[in-house]
Every structure is written in C-alpha cells, then in structure tokens.
Gaussian input, Z-matrix of N, CA and C with variables (Angstrom, degrees):
# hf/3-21g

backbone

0 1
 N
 C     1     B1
 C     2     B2     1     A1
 N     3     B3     2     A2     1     D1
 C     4     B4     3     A3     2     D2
 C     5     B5     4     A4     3     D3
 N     6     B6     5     A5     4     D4
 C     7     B7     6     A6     5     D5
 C     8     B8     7     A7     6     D6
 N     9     B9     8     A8     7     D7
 C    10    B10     9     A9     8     D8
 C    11    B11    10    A10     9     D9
 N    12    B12    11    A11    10    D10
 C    13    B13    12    A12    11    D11
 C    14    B14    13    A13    12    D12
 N    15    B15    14    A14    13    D13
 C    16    B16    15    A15    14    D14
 C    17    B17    16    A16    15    D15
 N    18    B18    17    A17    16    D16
 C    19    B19    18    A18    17    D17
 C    20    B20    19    A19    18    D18
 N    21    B21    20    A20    19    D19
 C    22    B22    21    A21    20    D20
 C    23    B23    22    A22    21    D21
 N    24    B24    23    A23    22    D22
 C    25    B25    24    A24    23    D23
 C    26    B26    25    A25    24    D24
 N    27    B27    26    A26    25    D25
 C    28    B28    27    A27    26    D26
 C    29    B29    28    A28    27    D27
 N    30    B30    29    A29    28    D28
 C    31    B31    30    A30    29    D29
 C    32    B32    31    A31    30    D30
 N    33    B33    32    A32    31    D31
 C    34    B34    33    A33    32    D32
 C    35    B35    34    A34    33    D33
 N    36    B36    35    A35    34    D34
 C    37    B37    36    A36    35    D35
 C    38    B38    37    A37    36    D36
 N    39    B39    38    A38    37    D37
 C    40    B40    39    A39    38    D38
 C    41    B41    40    A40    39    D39
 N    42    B42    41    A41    40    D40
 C    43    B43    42    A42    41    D41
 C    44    B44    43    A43    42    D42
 N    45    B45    44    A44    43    D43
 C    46    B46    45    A45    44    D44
 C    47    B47    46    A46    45    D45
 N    48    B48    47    A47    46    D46
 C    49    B49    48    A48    47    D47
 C    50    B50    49    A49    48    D48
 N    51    B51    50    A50    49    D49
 C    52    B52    51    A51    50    D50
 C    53    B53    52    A52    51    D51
 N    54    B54    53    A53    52    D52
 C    55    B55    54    A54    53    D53
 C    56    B56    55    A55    54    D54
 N    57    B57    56    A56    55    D55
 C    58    B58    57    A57    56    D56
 C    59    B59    58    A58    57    D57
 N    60    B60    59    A59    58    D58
 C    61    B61    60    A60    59    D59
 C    62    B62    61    A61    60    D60
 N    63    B63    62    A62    61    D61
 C    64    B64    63    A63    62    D62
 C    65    B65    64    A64    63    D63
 N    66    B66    65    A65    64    D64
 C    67    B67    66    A66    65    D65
 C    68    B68    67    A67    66    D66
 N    69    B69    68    A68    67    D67
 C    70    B70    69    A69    68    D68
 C    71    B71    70    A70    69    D69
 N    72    B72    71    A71    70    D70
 C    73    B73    72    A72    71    D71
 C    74    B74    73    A73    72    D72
 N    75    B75    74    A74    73    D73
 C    76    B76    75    A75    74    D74
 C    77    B77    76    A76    75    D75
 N    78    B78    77    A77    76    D76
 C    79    B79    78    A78    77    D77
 C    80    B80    79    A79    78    D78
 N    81    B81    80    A80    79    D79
 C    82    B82    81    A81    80    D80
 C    83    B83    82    A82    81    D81
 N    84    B84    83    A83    82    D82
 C    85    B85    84    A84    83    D83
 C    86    B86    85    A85    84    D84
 N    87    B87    86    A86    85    D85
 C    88    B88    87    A87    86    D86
 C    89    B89    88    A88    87    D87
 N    90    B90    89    A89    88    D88
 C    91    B91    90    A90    89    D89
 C    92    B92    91    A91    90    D90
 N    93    B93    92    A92    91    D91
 C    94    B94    93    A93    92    D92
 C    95    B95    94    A94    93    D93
 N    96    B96    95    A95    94    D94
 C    97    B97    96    A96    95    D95
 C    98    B98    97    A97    96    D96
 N    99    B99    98    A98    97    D97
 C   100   B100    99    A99    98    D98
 C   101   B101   100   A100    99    D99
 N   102   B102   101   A101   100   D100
 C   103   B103   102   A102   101   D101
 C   104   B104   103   A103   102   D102
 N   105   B105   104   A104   103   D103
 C   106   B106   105   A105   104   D104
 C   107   B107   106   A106   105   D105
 N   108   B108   107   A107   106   D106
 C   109   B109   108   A108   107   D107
 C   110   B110   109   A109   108   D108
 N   111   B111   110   A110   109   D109
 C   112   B112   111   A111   110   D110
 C   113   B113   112   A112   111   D111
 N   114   B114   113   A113   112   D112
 C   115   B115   114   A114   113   D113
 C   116   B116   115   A115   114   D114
 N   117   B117   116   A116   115   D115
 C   118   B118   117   A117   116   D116
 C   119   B119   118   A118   117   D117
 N   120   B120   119   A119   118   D118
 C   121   B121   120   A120   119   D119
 C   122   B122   121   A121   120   D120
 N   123   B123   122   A122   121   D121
 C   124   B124   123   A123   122   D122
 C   125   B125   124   A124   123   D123
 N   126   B126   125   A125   124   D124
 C   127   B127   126   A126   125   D125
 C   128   B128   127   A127   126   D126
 N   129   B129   128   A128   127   D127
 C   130   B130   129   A129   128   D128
 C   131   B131   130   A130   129   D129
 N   132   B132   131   A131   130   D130
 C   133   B133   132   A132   131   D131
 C   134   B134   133   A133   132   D132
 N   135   B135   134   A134   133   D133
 C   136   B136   135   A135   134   D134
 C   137   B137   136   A136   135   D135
 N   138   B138   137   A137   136   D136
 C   139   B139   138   A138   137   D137
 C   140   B140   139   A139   138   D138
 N   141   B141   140   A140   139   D139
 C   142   B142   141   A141   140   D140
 C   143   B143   142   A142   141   D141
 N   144   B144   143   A143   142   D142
 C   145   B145   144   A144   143   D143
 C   146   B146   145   A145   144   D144
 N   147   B147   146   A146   145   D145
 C   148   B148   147   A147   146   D146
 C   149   B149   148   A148   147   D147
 N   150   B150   149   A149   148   D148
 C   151   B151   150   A150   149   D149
 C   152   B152   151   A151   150   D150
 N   153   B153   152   A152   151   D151
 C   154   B154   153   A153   152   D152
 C   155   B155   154   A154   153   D153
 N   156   B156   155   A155   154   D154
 C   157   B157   156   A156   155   D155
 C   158   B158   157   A157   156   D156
 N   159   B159   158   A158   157   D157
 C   160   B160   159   A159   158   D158
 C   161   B161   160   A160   159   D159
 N   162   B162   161   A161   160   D160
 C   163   B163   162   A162   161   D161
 C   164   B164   163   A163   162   D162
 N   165   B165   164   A164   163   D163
 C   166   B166   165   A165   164   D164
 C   167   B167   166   A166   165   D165
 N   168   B168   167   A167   166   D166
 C   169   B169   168   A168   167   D167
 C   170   B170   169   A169   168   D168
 N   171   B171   170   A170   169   D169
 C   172   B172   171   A171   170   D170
 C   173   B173   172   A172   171   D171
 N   174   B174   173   A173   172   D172
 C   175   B175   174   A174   173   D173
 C   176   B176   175   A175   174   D174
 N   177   B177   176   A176   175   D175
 C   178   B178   177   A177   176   D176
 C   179   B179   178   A178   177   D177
 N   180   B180   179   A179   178   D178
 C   181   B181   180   A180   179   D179
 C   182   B182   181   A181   180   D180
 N   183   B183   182   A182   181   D181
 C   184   B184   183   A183   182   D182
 C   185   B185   184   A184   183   D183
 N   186   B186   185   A185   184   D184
 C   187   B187   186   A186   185   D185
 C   188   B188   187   A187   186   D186
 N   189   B189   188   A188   187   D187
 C   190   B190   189   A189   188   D188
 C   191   B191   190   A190   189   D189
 N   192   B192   191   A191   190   D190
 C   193   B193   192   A192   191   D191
 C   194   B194   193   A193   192   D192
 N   195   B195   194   A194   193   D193
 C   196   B196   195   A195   194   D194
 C   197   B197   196   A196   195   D195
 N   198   B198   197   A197   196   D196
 C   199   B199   198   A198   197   D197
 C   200   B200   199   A199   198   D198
 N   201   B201   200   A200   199   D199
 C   202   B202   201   A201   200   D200
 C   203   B203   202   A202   201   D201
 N   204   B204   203   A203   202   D202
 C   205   B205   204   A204   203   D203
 C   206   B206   205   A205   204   D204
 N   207   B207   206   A206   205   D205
 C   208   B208   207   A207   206   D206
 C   209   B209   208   A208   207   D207
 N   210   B210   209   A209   208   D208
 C   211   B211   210   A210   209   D209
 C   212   B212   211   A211   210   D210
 N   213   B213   212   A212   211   D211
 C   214   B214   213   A213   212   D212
 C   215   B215   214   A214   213   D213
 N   216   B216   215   A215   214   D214
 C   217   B217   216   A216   215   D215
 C   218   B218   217   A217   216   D216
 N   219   B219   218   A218   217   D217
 C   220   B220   219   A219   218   D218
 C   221   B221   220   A220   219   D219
 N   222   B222   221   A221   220   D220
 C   223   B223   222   A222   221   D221
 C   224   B224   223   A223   222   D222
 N   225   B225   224   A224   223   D223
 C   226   B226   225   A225   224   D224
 C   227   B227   226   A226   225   D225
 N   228   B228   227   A227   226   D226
 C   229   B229   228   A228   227   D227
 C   230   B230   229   A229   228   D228
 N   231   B231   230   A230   229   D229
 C   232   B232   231   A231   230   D230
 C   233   B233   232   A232   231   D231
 N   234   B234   233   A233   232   D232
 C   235   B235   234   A234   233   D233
 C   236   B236   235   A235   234   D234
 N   237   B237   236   A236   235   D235
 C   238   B238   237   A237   236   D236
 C   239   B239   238   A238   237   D237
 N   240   B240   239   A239   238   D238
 C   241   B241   240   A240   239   D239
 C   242   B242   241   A241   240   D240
 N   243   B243   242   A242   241   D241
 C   244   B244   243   A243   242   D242
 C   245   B245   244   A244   243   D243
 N   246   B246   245   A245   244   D244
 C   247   B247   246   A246   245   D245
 C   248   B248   247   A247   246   D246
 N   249   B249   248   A248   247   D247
 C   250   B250   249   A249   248   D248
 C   251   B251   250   A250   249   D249
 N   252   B252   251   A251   250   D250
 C   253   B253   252   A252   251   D251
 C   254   B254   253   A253   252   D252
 N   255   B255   254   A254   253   D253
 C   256   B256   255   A255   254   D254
 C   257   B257   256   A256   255   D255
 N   258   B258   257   A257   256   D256
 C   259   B259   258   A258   257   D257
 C   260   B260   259   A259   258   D258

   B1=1.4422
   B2=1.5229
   B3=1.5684
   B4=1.0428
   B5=1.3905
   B6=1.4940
   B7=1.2191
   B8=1.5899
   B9=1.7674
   B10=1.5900
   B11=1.7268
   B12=1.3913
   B13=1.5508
   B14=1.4338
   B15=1.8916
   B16=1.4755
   B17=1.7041
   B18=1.3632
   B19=1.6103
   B20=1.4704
   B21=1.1947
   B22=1.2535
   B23=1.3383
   B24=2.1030
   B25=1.1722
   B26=1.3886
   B27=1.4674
   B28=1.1041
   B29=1.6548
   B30=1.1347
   B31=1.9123
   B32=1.8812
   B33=1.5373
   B34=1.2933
   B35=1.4581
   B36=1.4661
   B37=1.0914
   B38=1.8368
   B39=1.1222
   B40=1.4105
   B41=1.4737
   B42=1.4834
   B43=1.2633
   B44=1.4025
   B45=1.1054
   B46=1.7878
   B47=1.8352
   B48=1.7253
   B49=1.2635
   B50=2.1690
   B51=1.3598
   B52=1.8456
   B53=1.1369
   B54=1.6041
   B55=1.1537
   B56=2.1699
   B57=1.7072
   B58=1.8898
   B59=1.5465
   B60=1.6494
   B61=1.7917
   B62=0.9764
   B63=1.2921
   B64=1.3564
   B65=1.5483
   B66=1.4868
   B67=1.6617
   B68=1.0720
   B69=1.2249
   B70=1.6719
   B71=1.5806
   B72=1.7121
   B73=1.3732
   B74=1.1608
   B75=1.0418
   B76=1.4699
   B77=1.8857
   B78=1.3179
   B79=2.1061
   B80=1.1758
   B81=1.4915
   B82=1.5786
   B83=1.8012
   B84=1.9846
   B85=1.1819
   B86=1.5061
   B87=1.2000
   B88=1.8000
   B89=1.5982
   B90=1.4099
   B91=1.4701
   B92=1.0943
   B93=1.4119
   B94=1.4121
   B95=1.5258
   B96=1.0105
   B97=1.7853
   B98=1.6751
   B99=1.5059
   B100=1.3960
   B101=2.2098
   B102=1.0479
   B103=1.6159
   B104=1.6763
   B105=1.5728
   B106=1.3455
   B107=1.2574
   B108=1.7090
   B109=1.1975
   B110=1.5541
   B111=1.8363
   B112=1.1010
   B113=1.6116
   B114=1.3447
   B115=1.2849
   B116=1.5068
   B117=1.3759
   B118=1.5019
   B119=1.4852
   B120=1.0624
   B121=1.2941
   B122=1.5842
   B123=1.4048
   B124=1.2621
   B125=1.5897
   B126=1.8831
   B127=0.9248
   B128=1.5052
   B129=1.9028
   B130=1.7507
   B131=1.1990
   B132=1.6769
   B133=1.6905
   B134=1.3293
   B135=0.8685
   B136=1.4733
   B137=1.8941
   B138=1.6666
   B139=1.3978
   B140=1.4361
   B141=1.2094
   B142=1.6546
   B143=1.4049
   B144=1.1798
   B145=1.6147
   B146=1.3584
   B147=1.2262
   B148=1.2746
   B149=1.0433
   B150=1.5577
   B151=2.2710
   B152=1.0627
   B153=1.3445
   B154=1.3966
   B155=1.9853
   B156=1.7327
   B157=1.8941
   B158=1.4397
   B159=1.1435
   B160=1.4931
   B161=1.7057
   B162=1.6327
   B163=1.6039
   B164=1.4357
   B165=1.4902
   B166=1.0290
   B167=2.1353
   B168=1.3651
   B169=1.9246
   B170=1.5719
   B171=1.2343
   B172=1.5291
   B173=1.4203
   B174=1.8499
   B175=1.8049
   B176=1.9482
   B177=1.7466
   B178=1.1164
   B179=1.6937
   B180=1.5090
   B181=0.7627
   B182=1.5932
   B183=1.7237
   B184=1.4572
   B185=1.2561
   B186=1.0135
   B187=1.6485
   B188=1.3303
   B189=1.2466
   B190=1.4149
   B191=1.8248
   B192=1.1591
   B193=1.6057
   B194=1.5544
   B195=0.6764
   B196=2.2876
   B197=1.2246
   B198=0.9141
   B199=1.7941
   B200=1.1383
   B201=1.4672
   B202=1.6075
   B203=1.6211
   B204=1.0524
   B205=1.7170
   B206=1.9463
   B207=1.3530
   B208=1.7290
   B209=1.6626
   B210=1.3792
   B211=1.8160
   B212=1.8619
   B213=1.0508
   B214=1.8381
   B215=1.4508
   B216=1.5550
   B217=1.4021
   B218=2.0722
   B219=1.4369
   B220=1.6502
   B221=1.4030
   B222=0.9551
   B223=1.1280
   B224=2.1708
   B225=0.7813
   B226=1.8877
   B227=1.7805
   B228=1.0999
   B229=1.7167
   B230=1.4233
   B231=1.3116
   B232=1.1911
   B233=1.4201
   B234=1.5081
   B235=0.6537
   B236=1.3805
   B237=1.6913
   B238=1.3052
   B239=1.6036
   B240=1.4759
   B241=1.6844
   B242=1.6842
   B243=1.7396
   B244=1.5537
   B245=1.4635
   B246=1.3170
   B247=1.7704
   B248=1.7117
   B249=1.4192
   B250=1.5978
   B251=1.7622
   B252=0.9274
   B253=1.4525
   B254=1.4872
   B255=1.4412
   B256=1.4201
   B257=1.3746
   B258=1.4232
   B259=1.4247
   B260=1.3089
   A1=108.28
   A2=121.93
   A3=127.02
   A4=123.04
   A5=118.02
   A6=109.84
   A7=111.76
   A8=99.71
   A9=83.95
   A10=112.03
   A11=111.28
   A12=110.54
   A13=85.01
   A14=121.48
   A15=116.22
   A16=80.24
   A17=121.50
   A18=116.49
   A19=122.39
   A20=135.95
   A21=118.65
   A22=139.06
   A23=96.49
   A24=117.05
   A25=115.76
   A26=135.14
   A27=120.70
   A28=103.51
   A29=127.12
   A30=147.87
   A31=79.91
   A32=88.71
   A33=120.18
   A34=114.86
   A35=104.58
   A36=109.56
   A37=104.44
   A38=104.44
   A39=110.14
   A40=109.82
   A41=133.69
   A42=114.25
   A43=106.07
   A44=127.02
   A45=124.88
   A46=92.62
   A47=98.03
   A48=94.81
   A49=81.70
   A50=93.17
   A51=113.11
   A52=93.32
   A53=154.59
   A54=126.75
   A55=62.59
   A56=90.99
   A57=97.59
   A58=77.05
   A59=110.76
   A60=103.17
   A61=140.34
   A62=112.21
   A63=116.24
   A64=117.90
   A65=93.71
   A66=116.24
   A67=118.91
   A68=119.47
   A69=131.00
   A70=93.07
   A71=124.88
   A72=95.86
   A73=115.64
   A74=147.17
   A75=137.84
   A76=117.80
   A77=83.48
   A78=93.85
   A79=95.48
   A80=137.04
   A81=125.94
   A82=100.86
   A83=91.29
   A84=100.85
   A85=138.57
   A86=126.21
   A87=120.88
   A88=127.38
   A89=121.48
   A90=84.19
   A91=120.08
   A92=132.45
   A93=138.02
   A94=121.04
   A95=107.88
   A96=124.89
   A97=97.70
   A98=100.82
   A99=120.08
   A100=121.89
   A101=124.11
   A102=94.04
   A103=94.52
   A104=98.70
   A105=130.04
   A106=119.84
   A107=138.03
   A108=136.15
   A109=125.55
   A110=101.41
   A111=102.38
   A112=112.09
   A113=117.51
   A114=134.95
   A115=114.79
   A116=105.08
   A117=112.27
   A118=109.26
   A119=126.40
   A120=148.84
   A121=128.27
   A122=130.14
   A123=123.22
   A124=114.46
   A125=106.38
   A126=145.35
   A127=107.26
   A128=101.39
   A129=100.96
   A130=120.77
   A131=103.19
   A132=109.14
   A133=140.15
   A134=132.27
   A135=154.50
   A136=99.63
   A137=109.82
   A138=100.58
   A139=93.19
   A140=124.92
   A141=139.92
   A142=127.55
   A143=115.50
   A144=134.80
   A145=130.29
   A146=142.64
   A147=125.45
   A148=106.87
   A149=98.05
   A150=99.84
   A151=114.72
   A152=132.22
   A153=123.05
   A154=91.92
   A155=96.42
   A156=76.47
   A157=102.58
   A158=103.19
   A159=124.05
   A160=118.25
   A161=104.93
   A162=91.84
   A163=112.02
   A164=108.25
   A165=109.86
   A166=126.72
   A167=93.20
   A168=84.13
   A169=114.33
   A170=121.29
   A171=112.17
   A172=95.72
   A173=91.75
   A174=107.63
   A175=84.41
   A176=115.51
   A177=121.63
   A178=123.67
   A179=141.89
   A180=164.22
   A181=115.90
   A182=111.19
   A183=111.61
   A184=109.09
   A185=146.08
   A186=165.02
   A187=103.97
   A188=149.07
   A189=143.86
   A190=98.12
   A191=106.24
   A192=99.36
   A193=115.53
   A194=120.37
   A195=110.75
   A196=113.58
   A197=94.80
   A198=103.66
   A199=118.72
   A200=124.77
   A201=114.53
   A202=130.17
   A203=99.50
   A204=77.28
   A205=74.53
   A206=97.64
   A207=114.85
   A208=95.10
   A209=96.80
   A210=97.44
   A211=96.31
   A212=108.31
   A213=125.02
   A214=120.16
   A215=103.96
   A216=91.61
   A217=89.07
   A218=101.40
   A219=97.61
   A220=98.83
   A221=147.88
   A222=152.64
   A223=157.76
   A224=103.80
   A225=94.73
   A226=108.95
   A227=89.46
   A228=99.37
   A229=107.27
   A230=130.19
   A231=139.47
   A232=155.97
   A233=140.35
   A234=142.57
   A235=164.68
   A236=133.21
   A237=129.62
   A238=100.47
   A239=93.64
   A240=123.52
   A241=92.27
   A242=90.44
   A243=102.18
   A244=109.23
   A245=135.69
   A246=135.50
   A247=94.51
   A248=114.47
   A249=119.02
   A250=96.49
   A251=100.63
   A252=113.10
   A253=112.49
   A254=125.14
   A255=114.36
   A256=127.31
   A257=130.89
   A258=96.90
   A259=111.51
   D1=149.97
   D2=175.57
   D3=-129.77
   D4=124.12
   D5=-170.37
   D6=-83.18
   D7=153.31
   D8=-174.60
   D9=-93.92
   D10=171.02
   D11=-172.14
   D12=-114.91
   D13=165.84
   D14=-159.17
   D15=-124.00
   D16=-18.47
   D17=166.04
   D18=-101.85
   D19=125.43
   D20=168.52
   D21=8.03
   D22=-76.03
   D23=175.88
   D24=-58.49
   D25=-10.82
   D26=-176.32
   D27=116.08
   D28=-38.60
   D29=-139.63
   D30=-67.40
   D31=-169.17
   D32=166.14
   D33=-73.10
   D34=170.41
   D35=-171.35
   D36=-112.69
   D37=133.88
   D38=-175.77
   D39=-52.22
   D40=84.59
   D41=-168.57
   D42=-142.61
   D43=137.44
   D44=-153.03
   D45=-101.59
   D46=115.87
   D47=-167.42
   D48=-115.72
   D49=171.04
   D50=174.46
   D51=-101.87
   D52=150.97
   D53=-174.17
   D54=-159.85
   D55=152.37
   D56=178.93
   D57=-142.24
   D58=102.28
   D59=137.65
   D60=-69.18
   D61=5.04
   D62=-178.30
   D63=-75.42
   D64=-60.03
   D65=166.39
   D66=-60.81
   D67=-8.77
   D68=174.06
   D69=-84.28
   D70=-79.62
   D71=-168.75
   D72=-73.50
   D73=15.50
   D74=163.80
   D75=-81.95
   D76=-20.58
   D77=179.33
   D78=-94.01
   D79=-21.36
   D80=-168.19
   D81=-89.58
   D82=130.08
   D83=164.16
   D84=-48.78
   D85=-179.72
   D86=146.62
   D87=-54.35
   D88=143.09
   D89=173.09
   D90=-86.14
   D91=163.34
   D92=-148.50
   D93=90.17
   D94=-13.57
   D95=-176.51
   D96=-109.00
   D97=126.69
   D98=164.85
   D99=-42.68
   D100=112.31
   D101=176.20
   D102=-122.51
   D103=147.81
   D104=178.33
   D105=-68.98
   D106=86.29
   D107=168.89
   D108=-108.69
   D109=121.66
   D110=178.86
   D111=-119.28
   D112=154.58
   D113=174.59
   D114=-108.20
   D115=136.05
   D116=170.35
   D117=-117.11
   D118=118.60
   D119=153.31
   D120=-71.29
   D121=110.93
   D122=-153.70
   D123=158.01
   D124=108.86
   D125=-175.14
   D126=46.60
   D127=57.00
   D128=175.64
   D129=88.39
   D130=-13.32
   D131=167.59
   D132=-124.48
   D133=120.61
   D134=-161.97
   D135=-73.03
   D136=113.28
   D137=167.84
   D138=-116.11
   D139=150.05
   D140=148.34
   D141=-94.15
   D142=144.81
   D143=172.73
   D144=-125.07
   D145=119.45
   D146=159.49
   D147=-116.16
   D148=143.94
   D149=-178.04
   D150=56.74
   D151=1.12
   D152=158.40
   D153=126.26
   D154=-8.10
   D155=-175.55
   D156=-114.55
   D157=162.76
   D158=-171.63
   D159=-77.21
   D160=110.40
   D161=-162.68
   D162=-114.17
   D163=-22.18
   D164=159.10
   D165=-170.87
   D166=160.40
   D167=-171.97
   D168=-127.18
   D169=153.50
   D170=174.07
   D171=-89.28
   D172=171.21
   D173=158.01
   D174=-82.53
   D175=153.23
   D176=128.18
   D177=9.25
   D178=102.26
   D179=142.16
   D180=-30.39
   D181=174.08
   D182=152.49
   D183=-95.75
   D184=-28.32
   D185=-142.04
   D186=-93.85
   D187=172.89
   D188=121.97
   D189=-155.48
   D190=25.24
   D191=174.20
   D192=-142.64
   D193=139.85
   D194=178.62
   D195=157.98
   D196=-172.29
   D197=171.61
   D198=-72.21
   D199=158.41
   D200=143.02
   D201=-112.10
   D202=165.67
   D203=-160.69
   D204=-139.17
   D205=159.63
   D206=-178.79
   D207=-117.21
   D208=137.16
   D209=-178.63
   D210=-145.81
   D211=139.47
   D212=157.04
   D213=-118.57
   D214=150.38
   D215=-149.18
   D216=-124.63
   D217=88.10
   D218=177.98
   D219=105.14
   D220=-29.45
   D221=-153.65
   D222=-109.54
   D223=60.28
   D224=-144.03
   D225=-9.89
   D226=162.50
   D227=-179.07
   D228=-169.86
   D229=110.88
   D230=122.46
   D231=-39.70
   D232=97.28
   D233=142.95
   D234=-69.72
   D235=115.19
   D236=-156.90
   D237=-146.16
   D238=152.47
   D239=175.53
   D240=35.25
   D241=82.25
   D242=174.22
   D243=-105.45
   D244=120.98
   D245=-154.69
   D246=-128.75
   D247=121.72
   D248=163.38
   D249=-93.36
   D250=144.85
   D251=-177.28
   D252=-135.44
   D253=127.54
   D254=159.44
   D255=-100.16
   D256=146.06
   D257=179.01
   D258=-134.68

C-alpha cells in the first residue's frame, strides 16, 4: 500500500491549523505513562485530543478519504488498542 502525499515533494499540506501548546503540554503525560489520542475526522476537518483535551484543529482540507498511516519523527513510539470508528 501506498500512502498518498498532497504535495509533490512529499511536504505538508498547506492547511491552516489552530494548534494550543499550551494545552498540549499540560494534557501530556510523564514519559513512561501511556497518553490518550483521539482524532476527529469530519466534513474535511481534522479535530485533535490528548487526554481528553483539545489541542488542536484544521480548517477543512482537500482530502476527506485515504488511508491512515501512523508516523514518529526521531523517536521510539509505541502503539496500542488502536480503534477506527465510524459514527
């Protein structure tokens, strides 16, 4: 399978996100402690969660269909009890 890229080069996708670090390190666990991230998908827009708080959302996309693919960037990373859900 191949995931698709939305630029040529491969890059990001030009997409105007709200992004709160604040609420990001304040929702991020210790390391060694599991943290809870969920994504909402819906009408072109991407919401995020960690631990239950809201860290960050896109505007509406071009995309709203594809794969997903899990990526770390430098880093070990683990993953467990990963659930796609429709609703």
């Amino acid at each position: 399978m191949e995931l698709a890229s939305i630029k040529s080069n491969g890059g990001i996708a030009d997409v105007v996100i709200e992004d709160n670090p604040e609420a990001r390190e304040l929702a991020r666990h210790a390391v060694g402690e599991w943290n809870e991230i969920e994504v909402i998908s819906q009408d072109g827009s991407l919401t995020s969660f960690l631990n239950g708080t809201q860290i960050c959302k896109s505007a509406p996309g071009e995309r709203n269909e594809g794969s997903i693919g899990f990526q770390a960037e430098g880093f070990p990373l683990e993953f467990r009890r990963i659930r796609i859900a429709e609703k």
